[in-house]
N, C-alpha and C positions, 0 to 999 in steps of 0.2 A: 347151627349158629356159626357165624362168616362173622371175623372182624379186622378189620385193616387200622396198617398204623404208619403214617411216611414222614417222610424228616426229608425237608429240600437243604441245599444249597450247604453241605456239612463239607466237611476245608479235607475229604480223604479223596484220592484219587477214584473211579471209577475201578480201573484194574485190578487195585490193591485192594478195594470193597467186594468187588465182585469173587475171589478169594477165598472171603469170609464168609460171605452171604452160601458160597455153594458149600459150606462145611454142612450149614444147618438147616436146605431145603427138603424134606420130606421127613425129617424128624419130630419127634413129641415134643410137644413147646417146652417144659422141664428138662427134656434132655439137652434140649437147643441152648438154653439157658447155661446146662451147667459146661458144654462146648465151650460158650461163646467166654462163661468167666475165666479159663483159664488156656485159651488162646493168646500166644505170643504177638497176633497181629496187632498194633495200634488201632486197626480197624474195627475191633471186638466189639471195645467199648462202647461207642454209640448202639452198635447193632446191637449189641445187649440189652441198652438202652430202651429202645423199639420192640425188640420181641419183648421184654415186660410190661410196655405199654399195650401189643396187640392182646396183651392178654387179658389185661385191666378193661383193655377197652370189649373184650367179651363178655367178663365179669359185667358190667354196667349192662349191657345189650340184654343178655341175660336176664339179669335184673327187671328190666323194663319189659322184657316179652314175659315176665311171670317164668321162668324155668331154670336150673337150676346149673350153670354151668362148673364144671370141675377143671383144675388145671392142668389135671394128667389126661384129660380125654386128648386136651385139645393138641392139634398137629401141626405146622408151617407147612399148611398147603402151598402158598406160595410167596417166593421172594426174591425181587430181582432190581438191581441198582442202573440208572441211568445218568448221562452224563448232562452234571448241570454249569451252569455258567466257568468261565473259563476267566480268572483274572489275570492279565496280561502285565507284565513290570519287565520291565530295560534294567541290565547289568551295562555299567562300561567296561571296555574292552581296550586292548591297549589301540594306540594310534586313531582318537577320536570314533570306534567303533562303538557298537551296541549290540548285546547280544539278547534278547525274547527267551523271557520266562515265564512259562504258563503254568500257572497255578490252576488245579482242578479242584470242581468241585461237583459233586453227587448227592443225583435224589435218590433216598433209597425208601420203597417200598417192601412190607413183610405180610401180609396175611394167613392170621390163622384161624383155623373152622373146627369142627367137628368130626368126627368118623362118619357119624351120617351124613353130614352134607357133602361129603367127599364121595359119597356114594349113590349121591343123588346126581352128583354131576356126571358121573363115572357113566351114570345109567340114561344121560342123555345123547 
């Protein structure tokens, strides 16, 4: 069982997510979890956010295929953050200058699976 869960266009930089996101790549989704609650990063929290969605969102999947998914199986196969829109805004500067400030923003994607299915892939 595979479930993905992505959050576009969220106001953290790309660098500072990516950060975060590599604390909790290949670990149990509960462990991931309990990483992410008490990470100092500003970034945690959404990502917290998402990994309890991928999980919910297995839980329902689960559900629907008839089988019985648990939250300690499952693992953060994978997760990785891309750079999304970039808001652009003008500081003034002294002597009629302007200085560009770019405001980032990231998609971040997390998928998590099974032990089995990770060794289905393993085995392709």
């Amino acid at each position: 069982m595979e479930a993905i869960a992505k959050v576009r266009n969220i106001r953290v930089t790309p660098m500072k997510a990516r950060r975060v996101v590599n604390l909790i790549r290949g670990k149990q989704a509960t462990e991931a979890l309990g990483i992410l609650k008490f990470a100092p990063q500003a970034a945690s929290e959404p990502i917290y956010k998402l990994v309890a969605a991928a999980v919910a969102n297995a839980k329902v999947k689960g559900e629907k295929a008839g089988t019985i998914v648990d939250e300690d199986d499952l693992v953060v196969s994978a997760a990785f953050v891309d750079d999304g829109v970039t808001l652009k805004r003008f500081r003034p500067r002294a002597q009629g200058r302007a200085f560009k400030i770019n405001k980032r923003t990231s998609h971040i994607t997390v998928v998590v699976a099974t032990p089995d299915e990770l060794q289905k892939k393993a085995g392709k």
